[in-house]
C-alpha positions in Angstrom: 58.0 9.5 -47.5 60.0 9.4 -44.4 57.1 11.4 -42.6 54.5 8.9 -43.9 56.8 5.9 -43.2 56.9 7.4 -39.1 53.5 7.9 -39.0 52.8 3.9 -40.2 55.1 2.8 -37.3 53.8 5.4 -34.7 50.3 4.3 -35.4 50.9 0.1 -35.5 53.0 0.9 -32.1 49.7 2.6 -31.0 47.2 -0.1 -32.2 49.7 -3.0 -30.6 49.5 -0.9 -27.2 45.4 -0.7 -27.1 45.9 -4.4 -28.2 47.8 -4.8 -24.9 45.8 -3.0 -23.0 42.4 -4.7 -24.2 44.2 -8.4 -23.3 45.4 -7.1 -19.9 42.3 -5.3 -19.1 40.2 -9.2 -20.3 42.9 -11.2 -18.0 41.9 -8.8 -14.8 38.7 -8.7 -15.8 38.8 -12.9 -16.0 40.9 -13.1 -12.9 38.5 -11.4 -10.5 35.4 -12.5 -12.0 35.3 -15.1 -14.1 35.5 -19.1 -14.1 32.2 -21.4 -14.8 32.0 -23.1 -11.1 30.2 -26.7 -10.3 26.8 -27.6 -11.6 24.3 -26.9 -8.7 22.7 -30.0 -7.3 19.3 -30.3 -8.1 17.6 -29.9 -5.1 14.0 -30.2 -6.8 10.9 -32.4 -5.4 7.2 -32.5 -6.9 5.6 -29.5 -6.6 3.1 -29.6 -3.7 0.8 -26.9 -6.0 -0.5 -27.4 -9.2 0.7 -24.5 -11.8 -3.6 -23.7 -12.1 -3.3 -21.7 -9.4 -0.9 -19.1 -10.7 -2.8 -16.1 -11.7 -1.2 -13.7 -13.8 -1.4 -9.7 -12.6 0.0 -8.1 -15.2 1.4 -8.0 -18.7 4.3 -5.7 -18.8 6.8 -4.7 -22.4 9.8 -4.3 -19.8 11.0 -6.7 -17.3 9.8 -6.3 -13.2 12.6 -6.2 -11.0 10.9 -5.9 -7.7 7.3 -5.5 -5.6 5.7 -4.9 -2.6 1.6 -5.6 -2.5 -0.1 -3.0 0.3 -2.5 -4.3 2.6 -5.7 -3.1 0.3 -4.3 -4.8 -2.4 -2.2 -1.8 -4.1 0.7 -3.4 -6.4 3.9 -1.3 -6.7 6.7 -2.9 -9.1 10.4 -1.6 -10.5 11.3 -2.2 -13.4 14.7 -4.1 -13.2 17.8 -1.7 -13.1 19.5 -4.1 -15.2 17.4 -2.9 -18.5 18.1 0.6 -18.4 14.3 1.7 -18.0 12.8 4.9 -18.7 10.3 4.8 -15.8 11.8 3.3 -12.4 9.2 2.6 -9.9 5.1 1.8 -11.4 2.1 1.6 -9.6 -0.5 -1.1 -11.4 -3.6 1.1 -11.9 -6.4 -0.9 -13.4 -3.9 -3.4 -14.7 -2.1 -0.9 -16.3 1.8 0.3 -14.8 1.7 4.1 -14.2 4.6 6.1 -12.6 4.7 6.4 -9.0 4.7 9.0 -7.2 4.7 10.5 -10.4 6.8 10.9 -13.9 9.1 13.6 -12.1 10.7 11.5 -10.1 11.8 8.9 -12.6 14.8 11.2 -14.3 17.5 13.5 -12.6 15.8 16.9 -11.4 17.3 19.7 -12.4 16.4 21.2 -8.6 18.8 19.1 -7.1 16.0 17.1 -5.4 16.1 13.2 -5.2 14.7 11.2 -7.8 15.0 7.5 -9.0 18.4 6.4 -10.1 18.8 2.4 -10.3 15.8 1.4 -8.0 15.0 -2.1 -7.5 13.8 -3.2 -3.8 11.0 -1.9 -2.8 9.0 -2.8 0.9 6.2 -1.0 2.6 6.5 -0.7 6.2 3.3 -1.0 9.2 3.7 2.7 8.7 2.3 2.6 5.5 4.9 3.9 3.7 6.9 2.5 0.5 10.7 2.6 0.7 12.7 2.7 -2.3 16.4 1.1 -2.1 18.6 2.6 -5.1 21.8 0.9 -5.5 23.1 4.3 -7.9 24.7 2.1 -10.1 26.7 0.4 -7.7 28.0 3.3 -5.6 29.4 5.1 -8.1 26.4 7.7 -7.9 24.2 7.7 -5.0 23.0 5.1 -3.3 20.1 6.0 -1.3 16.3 5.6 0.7 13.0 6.9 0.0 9.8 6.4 1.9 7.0 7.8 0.6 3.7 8.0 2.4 0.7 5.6 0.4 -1.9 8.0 1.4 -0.6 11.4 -0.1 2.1 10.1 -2.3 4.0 12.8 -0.5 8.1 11.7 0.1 8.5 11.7 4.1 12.0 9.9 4.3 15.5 10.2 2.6 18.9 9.0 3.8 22.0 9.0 1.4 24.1 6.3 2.3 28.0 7.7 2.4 30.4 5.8 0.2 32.2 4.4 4.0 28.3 2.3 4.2 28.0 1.8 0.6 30.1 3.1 -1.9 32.2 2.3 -5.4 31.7 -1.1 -5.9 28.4 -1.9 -3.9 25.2 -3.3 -4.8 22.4 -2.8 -2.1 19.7 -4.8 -3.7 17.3 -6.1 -1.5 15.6 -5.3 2.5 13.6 -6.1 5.0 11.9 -3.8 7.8 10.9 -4.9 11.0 7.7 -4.9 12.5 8.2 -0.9 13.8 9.3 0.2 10.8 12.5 1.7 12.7 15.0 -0.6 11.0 15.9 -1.9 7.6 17.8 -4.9 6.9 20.0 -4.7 3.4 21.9 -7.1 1.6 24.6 -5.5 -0.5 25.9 -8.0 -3.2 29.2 -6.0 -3.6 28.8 -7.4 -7.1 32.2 -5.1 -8.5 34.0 -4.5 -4.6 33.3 -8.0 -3.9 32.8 -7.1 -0.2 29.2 -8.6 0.5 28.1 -7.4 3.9 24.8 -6.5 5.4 24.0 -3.0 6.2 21.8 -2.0 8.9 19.7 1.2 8.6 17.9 3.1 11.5 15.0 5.2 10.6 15.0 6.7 13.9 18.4 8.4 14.2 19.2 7.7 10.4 22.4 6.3 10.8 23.8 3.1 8.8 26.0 0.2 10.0 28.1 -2.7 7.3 28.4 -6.0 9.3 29.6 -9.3 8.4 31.5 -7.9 5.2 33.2 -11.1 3.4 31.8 -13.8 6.3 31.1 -16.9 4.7 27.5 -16.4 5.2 27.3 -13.5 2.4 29.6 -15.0 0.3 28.9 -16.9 -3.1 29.7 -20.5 -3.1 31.7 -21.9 -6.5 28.5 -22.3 -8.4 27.3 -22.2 -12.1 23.6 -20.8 -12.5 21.9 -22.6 -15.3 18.5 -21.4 -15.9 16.5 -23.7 -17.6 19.8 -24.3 -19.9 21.2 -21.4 -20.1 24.5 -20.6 -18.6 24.9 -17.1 -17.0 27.3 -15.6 -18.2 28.7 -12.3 -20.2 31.0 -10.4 -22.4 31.7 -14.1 -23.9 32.8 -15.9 -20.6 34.7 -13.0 -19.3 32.0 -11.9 -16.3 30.3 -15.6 -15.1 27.8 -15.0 -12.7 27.8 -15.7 -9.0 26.4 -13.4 -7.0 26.9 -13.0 -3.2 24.6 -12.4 -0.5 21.0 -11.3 -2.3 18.0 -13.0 -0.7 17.1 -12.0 2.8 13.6 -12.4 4.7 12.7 -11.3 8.1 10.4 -13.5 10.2 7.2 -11.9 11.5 8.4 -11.4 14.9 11.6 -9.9 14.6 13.4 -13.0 15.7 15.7 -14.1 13.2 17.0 -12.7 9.9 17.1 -15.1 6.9 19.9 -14.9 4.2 22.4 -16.2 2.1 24.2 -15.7 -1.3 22.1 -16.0 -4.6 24.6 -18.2 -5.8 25.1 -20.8 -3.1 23.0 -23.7 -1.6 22.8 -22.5 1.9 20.6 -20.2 3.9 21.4 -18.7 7.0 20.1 -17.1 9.6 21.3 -14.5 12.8 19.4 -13.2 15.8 18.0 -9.8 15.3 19.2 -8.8 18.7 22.6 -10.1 17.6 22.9 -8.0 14.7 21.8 -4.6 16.5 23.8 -5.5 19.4 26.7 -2.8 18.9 28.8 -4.0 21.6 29.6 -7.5 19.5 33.1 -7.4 17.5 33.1 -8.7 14.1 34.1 -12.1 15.0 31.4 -12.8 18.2 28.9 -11.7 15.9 30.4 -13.9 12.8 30.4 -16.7 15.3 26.6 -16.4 15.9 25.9 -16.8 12.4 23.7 -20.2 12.0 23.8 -22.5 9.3 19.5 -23.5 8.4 19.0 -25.0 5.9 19.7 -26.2 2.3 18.9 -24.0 -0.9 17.7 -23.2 -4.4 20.2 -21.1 -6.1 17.6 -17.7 -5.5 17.1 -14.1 -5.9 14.1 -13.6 -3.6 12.6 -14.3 -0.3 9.9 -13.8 2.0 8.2 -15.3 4.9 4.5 -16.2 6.0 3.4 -15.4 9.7 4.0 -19.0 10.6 7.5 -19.1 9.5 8.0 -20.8 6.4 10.3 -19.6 4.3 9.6 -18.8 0.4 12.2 -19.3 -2.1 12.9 -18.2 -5.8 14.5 -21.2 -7.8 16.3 -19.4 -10.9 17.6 -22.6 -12.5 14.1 -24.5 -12.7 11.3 -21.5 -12.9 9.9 -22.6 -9.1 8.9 -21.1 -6.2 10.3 -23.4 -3.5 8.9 -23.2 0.6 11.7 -24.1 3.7 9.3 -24.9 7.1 11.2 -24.7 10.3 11.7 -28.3 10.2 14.8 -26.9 8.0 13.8 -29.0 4.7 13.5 -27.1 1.0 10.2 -28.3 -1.2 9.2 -27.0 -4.3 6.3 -25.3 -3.8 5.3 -24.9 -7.5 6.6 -24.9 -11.2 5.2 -22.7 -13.5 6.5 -23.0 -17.6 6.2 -18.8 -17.7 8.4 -18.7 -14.7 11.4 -17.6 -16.3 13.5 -16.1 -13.3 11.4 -15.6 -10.8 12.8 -12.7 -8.6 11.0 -10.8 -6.1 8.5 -11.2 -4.1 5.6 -9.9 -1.8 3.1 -10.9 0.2 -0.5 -9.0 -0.2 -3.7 -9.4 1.4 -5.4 -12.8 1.9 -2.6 -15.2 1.3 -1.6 -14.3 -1.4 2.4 -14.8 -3.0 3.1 -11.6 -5.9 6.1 -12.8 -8.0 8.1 -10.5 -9.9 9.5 -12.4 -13.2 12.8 -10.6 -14.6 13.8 -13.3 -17.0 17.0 -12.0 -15.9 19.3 -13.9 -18.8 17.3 -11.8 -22.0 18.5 -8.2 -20.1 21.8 -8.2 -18.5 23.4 -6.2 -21.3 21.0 -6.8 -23.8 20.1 -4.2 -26.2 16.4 -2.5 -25.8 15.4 -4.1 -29.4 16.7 -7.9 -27.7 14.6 -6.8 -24.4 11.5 -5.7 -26.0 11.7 -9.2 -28.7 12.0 -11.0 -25.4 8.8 -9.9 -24.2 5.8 -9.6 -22.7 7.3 -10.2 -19.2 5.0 -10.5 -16.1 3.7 -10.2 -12.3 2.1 -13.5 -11.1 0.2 -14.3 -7.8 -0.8 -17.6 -6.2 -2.9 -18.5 -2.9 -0.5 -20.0 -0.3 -2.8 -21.0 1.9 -1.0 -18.8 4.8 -0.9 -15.2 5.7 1.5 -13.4 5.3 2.7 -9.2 6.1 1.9 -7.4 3.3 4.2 -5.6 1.5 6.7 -7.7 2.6 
């Protein structure tokens, strides 16, 4: 009886000490990432298109994370990293998604060559070659870049970022490649460090650079994301969601890099000359930083060759468009816009939109994901050209 009598008080001690645990482990958890944030100001006009014009490309069971349209038209997607997908990066095939470059490279090879971890940017380069950014679930594996070449399929390209560029905690989600294809621009979210920065790759010498890590510009402001009434957050208010630096667009002559943090109503902007010039300390190249313009709250960006700037809205299902005279218009609504997320120009003007509908995955089961569905690629005609693939 005595025995028995231990063993009752041994294991109560033991389930009041995972008890503790559990509540210290929420408060940190709280402490460093939660808290619901202002209401974003709705920033909205009248659409300047009519919804008609939205064409839809595809029909997909899993959510798109990500695309990049080639200039004869070829449509590569992700699926987003988020749901946990069998197959990482699809080609659309007459309309229908099939692995690219093939099904090997979707899973861990047991060769030790590289295949796709947690891809979700994708651009293609004047070389004519797709790059794959994988974030390897946020640096704890390996983040890294693969090009591929679109006329053999054949990998040509592969830099492993070390954990000083991009390691435990990162999030390198989205690029942008400059005219040469020798650099690529990446905005790392920093989503568990919660050290945003922009990293600088160089094809040429394949070396990597982290610059303005935690300057305001990459930072999230103290926003709430609300899309289309649903508040975005997780493990019941614990993890609220306000993501840093995401969205970044190059403009077409390799002038100025756009960016800003998802959650935020800002865009900024830096001299490409700035950012490579190596010589700059932190702080003279912080100070360079410009302030642009106002912003949706968005997770993707991309620019025509006349310099407009195109803008996800994630709170209202819109496309939005920022000219150079530095003022935000809704560009155009669409009811099937659910979060609109990436997106690519192709050839003849027109806008590819990846849809993620973002709040049905984030740790969702696959059962919740697949109800959710059909999820989808749109286009639409700007009325501008545009680089494609970018």
């Amino acid at each position: 009886m005595k025995f028995l009598s231990l063993l009752k008080r041994v294991l109560l001690y033991g389930v009041a000490l995972v008890l503790v645990a559990v509540m210290l482990v929420a408060i940190v958890v709280y402490m460093r990432f939660g808290g619901t944030g202002r209401p974003f100001p709705d920033l909205s006009t009248s659409p300047i298109l009519p919804d008609s014009v939205v064409e839809v490309v595809a029909t997909l069971d899993e959510p798109p994370g990500n695309l990049a349209v080639s200039k004869d038209g070829r449509v590569f997607f992700t699926y987003h990293a988020e749901s946990r997908p069998d197959i990482k990066v699809m080609e659309l095939v007459k309309g229908k998604p099939v692995p690219y470059p093939n099904l090997e490279f979707q899973h861990r090879r047991p060769d030790g060559k590289p295949y796709f971890d947690q891809v979700f940017s994708l651009r293609i380069d004047s070389k004519n070659r797709l790059w794959t950014l994988d974030h390897g679930f946020h640096g704890i594996r390996q983040p890294r870049l693969l090009a591929f070449d679109l006329a053999t399929g054949q990998l040509v390209h592969e830099f492993n970022f070390p954990s000083m560029i991009a390691g435990i905690g990162s999030y390198i989600q989205d690029m942008q490649i400059d005219l040469s294809g020798a650099k690529i621009y990446i905005a790392d979210l920093g989503v568990l460090s919660k050290k945003p920065a922009i990293i600088i790759y160089d094809t040429i010498t394949k070396t990597a650079r982290r610059i303005l890590e935690r300057h305001p510009a990459v930072m999230e402001q103290d926003y709430e994301i609300n899309s289309k009434g649903r508040r975005m957050y997780l493990l019941f208010g614990l993890f609220w969601m306000h993501p840093a630096i995401d969205p970044i667009a190059l403009d077409k002559q390799d002038e100025w890099l756009y960016f800003g943090p998802m959650s935020g109503d800002t865009l900024y902007r830096a001299r490409v000359a700035d950012l490579n010039d190596t010589s700059l300390t932190d702080k003279e190249l912080g100070s360079r930083v410009e302030t642009f313009s106002r912003k949706s709250q968005c997770d993707g960006l991309t620019m025509d060759t006349e310099g407009n700037i195109y803008v996800t809205s994630v709170e209202d299902g819109a496309i939005n468009i920022i000219g150079q005279d530095k003022t935000q218009k809704t560009l155009i609504r669409h009811p099937l816009f659910r979060w609109p997320d990436g997106l690519s120009f192709g050839p003849d003007g027109y806008v590819y939109i990846a849809d993620s509908n973002i709040p049905d995955i984030m740790l969702k089961s696959k059962s919740h994901i697949k109800a959710n569905g059909p999820y989808y690629i749109f286009r639409f005609q700007s009325g501008r050209e545009g680089i494609p693939g970018q």
